[in-house]
C-alpha positions as CSV (number, residue, x, y, z in Angstrom):
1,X,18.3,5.0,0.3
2,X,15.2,5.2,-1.8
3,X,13.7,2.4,-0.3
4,X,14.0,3.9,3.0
5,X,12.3,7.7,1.6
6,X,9.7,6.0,0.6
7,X,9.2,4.1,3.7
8,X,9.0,6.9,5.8
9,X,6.0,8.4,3.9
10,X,4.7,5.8,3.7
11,X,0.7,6.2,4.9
12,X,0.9,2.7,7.5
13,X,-2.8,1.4,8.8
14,X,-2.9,-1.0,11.1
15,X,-6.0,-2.8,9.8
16,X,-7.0,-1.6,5.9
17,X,-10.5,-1.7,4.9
18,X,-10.5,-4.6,2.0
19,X,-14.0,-4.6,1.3
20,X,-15.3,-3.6,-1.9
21,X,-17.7,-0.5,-1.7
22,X,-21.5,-1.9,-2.1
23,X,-24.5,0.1,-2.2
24,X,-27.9,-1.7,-1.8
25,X,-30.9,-0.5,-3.8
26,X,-34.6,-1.7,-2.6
27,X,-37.2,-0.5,-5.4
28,X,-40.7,-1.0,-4.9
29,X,-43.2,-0.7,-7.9
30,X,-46.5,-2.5,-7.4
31,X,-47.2,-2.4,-11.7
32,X,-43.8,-3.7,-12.9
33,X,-42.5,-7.3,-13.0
34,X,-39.1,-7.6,-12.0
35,X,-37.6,-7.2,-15.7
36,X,-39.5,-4.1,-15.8
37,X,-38.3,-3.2,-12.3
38,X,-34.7,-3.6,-13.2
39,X,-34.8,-1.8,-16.7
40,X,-36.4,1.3,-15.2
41,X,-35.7,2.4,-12.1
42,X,-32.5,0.1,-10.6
43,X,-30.5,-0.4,-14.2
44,X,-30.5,3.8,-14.3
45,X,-29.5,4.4,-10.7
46,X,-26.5,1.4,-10.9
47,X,-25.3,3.2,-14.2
48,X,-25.9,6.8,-12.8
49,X,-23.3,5.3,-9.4
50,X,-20.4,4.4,-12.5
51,X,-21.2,0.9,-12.3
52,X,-22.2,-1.3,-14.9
53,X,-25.6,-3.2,-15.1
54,X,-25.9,-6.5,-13.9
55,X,-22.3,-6.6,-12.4
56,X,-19.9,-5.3,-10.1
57,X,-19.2,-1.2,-10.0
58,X,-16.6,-0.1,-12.4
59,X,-13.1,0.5,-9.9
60,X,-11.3,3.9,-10.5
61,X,-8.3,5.5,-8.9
62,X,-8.8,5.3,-5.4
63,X,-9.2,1.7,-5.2
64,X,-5.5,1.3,-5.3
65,X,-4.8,2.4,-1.6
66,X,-2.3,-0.2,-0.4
67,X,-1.0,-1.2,-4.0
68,X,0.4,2.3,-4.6
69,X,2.4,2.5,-1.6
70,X,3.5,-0.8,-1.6
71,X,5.0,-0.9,-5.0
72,X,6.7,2.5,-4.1
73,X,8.7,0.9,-1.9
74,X,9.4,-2.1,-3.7
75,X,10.6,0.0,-6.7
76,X,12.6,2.1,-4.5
77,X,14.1,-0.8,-2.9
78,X,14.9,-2.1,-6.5
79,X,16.6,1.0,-7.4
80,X,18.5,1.5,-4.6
81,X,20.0,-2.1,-4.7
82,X,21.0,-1.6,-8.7
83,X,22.8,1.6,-7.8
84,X,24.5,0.0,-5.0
85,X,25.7,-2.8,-7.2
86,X,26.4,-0.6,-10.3
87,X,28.4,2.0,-8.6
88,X,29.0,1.9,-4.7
89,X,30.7,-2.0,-4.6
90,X,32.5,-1.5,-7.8
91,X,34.2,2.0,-6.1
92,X,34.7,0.3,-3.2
93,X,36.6,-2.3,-4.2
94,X,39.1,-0.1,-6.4
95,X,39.4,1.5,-2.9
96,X,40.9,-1.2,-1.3
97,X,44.6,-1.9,-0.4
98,X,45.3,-4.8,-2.6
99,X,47.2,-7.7,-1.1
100,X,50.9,-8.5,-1.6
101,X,52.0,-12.1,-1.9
102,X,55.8,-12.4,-0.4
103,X,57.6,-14.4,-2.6
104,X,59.2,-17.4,-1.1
């Protein structure tokens, strides 16, 4: 039941994007080493982006597009089949005719 809900609004793409985001910075400064280069103009600009220096940017949110979805459905599918076990089989089977053995 839930499982099915959250199927249906469910955003479906055909073919996600999986790459990681990447910006390329090209600096040019004729009276700094590359040391120099890195501590003053392209450390700044990856740490003003959210990233960290030296390493890959720093992943928020967003990042989570087929993760969020996906375990929404798995939950819901989890939560449906405990209730169905829990409470719909159990009433169903005090529902049922029960069997008479003819003695013999």
């Amino acid at each position: 039941m839930l499982g099915g809900r959250s199927l249906s609004v469910l955003p479906i793409d055909a073919f996600p994007d999986t790459t990681p985001v990447q910006v390329q910075i090209n600096t040019t400064a004729a009276a700094l080493n590359p040391e120099e280069t890195e501590a003053q103009i392209t450390g700044p600009v990856e740490l003003a982006l959210g990233g960290r220096r030296g390493g890959a940017i720093a992943r928020r949110g967003e990042d989570h597009g087929v993760q969020r979805p996906l375990a929404t459905v798995v939950i819901g599918g989890i939560v449906t089949n405990t209730l169905l076990t829990l409470l719909v089989l159990p009433a169903l089977y005090t529902l049922r005719p029960r069997r008479t053995t003819a003695a013999a």
